[in-house]
C-alpha positions in Angstrom: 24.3 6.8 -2.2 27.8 7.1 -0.4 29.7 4.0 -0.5 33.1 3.7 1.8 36.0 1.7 0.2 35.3 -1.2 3.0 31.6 -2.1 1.7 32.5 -2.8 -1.7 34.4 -6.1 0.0 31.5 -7.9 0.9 29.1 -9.8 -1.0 26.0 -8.4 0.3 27.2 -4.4 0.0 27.8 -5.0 -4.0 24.2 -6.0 -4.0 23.0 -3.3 -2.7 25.1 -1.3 -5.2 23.5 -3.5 -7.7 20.1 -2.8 -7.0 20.7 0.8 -6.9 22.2 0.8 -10.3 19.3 -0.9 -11.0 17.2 1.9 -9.4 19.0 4.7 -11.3 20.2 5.6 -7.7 22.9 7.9 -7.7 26.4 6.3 -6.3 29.4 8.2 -4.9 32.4 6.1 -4.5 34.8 7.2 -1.6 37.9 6.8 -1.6 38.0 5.7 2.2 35.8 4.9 5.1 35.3 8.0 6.5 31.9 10.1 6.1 32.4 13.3 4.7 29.2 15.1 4.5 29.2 18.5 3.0 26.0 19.7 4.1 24.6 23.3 4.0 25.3 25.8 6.6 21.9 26.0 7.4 20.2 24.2 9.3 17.2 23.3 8.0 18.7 22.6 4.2 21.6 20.7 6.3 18.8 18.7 7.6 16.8 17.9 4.4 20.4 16.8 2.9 21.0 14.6 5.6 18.0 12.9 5.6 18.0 12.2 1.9 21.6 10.9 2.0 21.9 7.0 2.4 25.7 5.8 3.1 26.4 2.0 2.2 28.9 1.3 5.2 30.5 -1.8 7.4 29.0 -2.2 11.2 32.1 -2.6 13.3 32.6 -4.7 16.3 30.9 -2.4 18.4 27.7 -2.2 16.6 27.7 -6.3 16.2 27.8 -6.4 20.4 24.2 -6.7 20.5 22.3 -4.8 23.2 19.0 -5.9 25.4 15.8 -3.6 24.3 13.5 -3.9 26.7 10.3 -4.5 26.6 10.0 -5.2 23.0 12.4 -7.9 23.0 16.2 -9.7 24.6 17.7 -8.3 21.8 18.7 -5.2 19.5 20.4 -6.3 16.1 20.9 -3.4 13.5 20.4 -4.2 9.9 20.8 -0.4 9.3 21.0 3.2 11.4 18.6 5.8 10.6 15.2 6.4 8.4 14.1 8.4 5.5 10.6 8.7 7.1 9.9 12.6 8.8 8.3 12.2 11.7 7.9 15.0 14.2 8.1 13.1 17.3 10.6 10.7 16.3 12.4 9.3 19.5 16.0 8.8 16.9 16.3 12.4 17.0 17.2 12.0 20.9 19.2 8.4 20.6 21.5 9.3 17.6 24.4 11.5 17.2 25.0 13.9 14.4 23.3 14.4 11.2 20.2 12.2 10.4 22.0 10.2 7.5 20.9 6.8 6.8 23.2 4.0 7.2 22.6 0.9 5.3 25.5 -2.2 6.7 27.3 -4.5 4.0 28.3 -6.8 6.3 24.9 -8.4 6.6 26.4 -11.9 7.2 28.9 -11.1 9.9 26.3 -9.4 11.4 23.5 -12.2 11.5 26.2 -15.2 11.8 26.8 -13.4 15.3 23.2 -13.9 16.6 23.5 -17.5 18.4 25.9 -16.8 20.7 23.0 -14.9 21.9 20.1 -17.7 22.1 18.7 -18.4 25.5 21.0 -15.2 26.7 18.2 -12.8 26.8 16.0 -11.6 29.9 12.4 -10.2 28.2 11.4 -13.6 26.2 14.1 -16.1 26.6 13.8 -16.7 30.3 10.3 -14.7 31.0 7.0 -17.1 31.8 4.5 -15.3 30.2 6.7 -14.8 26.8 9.3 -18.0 26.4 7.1 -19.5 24.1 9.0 -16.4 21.8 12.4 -18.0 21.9 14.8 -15.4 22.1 13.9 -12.6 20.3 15.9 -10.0 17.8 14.3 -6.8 17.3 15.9 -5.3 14.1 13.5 -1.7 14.1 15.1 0.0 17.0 17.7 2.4 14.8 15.5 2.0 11.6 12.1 1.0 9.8 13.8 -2.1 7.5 10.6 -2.2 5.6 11.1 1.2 4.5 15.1 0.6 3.1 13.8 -3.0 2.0 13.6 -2.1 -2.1 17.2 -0.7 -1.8 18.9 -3.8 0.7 17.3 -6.2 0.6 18.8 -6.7 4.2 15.1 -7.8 5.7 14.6 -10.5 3.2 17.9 -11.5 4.1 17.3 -12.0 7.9 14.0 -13.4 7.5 15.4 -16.1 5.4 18.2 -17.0 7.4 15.5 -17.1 10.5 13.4 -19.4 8.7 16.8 -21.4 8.0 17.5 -21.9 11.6 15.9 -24.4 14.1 15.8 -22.7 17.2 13.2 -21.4 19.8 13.7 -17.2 17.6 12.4 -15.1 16.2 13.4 -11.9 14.3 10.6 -8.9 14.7 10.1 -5.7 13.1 8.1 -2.8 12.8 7.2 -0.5 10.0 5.4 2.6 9.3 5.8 1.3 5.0 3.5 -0.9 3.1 5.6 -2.9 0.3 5.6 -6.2 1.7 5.0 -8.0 -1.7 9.0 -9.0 -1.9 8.0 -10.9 2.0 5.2 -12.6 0.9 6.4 -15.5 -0.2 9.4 -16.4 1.6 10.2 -19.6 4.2 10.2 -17.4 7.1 8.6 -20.7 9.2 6.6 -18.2 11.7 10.0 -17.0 13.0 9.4 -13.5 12.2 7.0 -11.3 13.7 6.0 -7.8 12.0 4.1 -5.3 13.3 2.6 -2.3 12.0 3.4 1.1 14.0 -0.3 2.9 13.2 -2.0 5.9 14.5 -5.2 7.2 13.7 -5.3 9.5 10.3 -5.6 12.6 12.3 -2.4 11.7 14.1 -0.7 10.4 11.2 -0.1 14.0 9.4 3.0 13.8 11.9 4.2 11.0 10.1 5.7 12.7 6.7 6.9 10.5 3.9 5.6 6.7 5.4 2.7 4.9 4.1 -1.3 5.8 4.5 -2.5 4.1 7.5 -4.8 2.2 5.5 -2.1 0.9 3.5 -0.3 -0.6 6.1 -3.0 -2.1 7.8 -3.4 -3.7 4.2 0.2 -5.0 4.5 -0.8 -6.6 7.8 -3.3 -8.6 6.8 -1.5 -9.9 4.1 1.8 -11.1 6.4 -0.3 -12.5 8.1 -2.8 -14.1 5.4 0.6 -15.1 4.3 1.2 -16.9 7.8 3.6 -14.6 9.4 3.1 -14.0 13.5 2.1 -10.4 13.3 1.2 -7.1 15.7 0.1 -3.4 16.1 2.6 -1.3 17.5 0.6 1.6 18.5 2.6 4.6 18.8 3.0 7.4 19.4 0.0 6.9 21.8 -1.1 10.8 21.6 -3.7 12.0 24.0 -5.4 14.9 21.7 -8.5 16.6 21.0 -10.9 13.7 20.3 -8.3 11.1 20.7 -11.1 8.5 22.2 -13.2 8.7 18.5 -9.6 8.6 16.9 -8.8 5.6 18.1 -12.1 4.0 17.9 -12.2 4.5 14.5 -8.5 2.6 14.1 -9.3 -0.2 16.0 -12.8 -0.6 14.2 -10.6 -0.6 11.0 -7.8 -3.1 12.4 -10.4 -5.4 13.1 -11.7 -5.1 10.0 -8.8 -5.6 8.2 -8.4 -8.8 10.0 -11.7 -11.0 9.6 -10.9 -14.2 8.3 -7.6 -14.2 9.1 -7.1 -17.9 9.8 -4.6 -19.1 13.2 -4.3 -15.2 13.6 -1.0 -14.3 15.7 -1.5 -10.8 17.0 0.7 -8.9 19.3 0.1 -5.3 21.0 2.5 -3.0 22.2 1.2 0.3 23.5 3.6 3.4 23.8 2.2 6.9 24.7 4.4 9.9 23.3 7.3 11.0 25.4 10.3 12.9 24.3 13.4 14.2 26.5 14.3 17.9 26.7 16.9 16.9 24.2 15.1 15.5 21.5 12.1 18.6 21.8 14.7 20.8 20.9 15.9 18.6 18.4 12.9 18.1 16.5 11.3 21.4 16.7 14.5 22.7 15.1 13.6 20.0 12.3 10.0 20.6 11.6 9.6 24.3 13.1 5.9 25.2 13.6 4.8 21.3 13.9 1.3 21.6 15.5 2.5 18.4 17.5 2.4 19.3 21.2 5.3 19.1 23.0 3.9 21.3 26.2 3.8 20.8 29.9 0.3 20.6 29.9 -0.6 17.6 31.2 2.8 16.1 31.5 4.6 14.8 34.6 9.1 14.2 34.2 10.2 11.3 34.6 13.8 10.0 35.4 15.1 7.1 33.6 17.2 4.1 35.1 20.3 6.1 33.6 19.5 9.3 35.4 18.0 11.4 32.4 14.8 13.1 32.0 11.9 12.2 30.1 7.9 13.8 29.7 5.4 11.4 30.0 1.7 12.4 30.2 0.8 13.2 33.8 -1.2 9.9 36.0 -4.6 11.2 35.1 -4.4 10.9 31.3 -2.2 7.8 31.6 -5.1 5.8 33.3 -7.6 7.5 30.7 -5.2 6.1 28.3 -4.5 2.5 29.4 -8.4 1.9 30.5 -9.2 3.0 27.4 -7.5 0.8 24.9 -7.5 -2.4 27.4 -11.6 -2.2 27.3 -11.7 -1.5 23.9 -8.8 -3.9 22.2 -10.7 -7.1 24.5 -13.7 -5.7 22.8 -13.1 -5.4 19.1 -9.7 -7.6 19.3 -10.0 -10.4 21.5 -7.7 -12.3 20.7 -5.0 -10.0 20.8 -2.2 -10.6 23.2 -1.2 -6.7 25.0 2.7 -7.6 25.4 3.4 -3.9 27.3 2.1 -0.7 28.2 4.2 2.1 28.4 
């Protein structure tokens, strides 16, 4: 782990150095703030050093100006940038600049003690009909899986506490593709956080290198939310295979199961289908050459984005397969379940 000279000053970075002693995780003091990687000339060993490199830094200003993140929730609020996982469709490869290090922040508390400004500010919960019963909402697994970094900063335990702490109409959510929830289990989080488990069918799931069996994180579900946490399925990449109606059967049968008995159950769906930019193809194929992920134009329409860019969604056809699909069959084995967004 890199540390710059700036995160040894707060509180919450010399925890994290702390735990990592405690981990036997190797630390590299710097002597300034300044990242200087020396990664391999080639590509592919430049990208396995990357992603095996975790830097203990400070979020500036810029990065504590939260951002709206539509249509999961009003707002985005970083807790880190980057994740260890390897997954060949993963949409970071086309949102973040240069090489896929992990940034983990030490200014935790500058960071949350800048969220109410933001309350009642936001335009997907805070002021929407259907979805104000949220409060306004802080999504922290837009630039990373928190879960996954959890054992190293204990940043996520840190938010949830401080949500439970604070009367107001929020609530922090994340998603994870990792299963350690035990350290969650038992704190006040007051039902103001909301986690959600990213799944996909096993078959799909060989794209997902290094995150938890699918089966384990549907165990971590049910126990949030045996444990009284709000929870949800964030079903994605939605990926329209060979045999991708069975596939997801078979999930759903074993979400369901997962959930019997689950008393006031809370449950949340967001369904995304897989889409990538031009950018982010060339990206990831660079990183995980010979993926048997498909990434043709078979069956895929473009699609310009409010910012003018480009984006390949499946083609109408296969998107109404897709949406008839899991509507019929999530109000069958799932009724209760509450679809927040298709996309």
């Amino acid at each position: 782990m890199l540390v710059t000279r700036s995160a040894l000053t707060f509180d919450h970075g010399r925890a994290i150095i702390a735990r990592a002693e405690a981990q036997a995780v190797e630390i590299v003091l710097l002597n300034g703030d300044r990242l200087a990687l020396d990664l391999p000339d080639d590509p592919r060993r430049a990208y396995a050093a990357a992603k095996s490199t975790v830097a203990l830094v400070v979020a500036p200003p810029s990065k504590r100006r939260l951002q709206p993140i539509a249509p999961s929730a009003d707002w985005r609020v970083d807790l880190a940038e980057g994740c260890p996982a390897h997954c060949s469709y993963c949409y970071l490869a086309g949102s973040l600049k240069g090489p896929p290090i992990t940034r983990v922040y030490a200014n935790l508390d500058e960071i949350l003690d800048g969220l109410p400004a933001y309350v009642g500010q936001g335009s997907v919960t805070s002021r929407s009909r259907d979805r104000a019963h949220e409060g306004t909402t802080f999504e922290a697994s837009c630039y990373t899986d928190p879960l996954a970094l959890e054992p190293l900063t204990g940043s996520l335990s840190t938010a949830i506490g401080r949500f439970g702490d604070w009367d107001a109409p929020v609530q922090l959510r994340f998603t994870t593709k990792f299963a350690d929830v035990g350290p969650l289990l038992g704190l006040d989080h007051r039902r103001r956080t909301r986690m959600r488990a990213s799944i996909n069918p096993t078959t799909f799931a060989r794209f997902e290198g290094g995150t938890a069996p699918v089966a384990a994180r549907l165990k971590a579900l049910s126990d949030m939310a045996r444990a009284g946490y709000p929870i949800g399925l964030t079903i994605a990449p939605i990926i329209a295979a060979a045999g991708w109606r069975e596939a997801y059967e078979a999930l759903l049968v074993d979400v369901a199961a997962a959930l019997t008995g689950v008393a006031d159950l809370d449950l949340t769906i967001e369904l995304i289908t897989h889409r990538f930019t031009p950018g982010s193809k060339a990206v990831l194929e660079s990183w995980y050459p010979g993926s048997a992920l498909d990434m043709g134009m078979d069956g895929r329409t473009t699609k310009r984005t409010k910012f003018g860019s480009e984006k390949l969604v499946y083609d109408t056809p296969t998107m109404r397969s897709l949406r008839a699909f899991f509507e019929e069959r999530l109000a069958a084995l799932l009724p209760s379940a509450w679809i927040l967004y298709w996309t």
